[in-house]
C-alpha positions in Angstrom: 322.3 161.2 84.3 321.5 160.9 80.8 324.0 162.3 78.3 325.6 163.9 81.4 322.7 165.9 82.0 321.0 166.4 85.7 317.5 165.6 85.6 316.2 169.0 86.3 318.0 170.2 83.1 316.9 167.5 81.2 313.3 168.2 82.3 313.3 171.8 81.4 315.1 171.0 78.2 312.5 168.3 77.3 309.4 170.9 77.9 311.3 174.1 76.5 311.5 171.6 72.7 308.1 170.7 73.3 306.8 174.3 73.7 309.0 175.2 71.0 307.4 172.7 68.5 304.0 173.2 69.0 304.5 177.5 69.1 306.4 176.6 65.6 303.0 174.8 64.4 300.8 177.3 66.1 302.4 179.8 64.2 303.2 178.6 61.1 299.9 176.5 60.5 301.8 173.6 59.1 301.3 170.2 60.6 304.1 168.1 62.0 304.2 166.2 58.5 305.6 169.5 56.5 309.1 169.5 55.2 311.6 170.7 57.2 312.6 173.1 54.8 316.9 174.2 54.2 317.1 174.8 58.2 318.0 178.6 58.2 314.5 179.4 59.3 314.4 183.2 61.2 316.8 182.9 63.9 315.4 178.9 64.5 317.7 175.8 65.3 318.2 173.1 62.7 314.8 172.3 61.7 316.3 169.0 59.7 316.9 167.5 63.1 313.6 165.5 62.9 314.6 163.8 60.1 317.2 161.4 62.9 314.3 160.9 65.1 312.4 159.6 61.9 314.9 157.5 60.8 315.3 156.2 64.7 311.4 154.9 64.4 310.2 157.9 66.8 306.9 158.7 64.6 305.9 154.9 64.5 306.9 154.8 68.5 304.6 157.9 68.9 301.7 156.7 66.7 301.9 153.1 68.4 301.4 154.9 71.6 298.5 157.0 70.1 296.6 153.7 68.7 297.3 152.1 72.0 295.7 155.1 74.3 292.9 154.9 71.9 292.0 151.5 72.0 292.2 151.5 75.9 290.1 154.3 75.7 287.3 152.6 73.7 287.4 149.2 76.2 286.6 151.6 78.7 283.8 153.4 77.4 282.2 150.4 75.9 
């Protein structure tokens, strides 16, 4: 257990943020890049909160990954 959390609850609580984020972009139209605004947004949670995984290196971890998958995919097509 991670942060005293079961596995099943950190699962569900992993793909319920996930689903969250991208409704948020679906319905807003903003990209991930847009500000995070004051963080009273109708009824949402803390929309700052990115700002920690930011300063934690999560985007450069995420676009490393993305790079990474890309090139593999290139050595494999060509």
């Amino acid at each position: 257990m991670l942060a005293g959390l079961p596995r099943d609850v950190s699962t569900t609580l992993t793909n319920q943020t996930l689903l969250g984020a991208a409704r948020l972009l679906t319905e807003t139209g903003d990209g991930p890049e847009a500000p995070e605004g004051d963080g009273h947004v109708a009824g949402r949670h803390d929309r700052g909160r990115p700002r920690a995984l930011e300063q934690a290196g999560m985007r450069a971890a995420f676009l490393d990954a993305v790079m990474a998958a890309t090139e593999r995919s290139k050595a494999r097509v060509g």
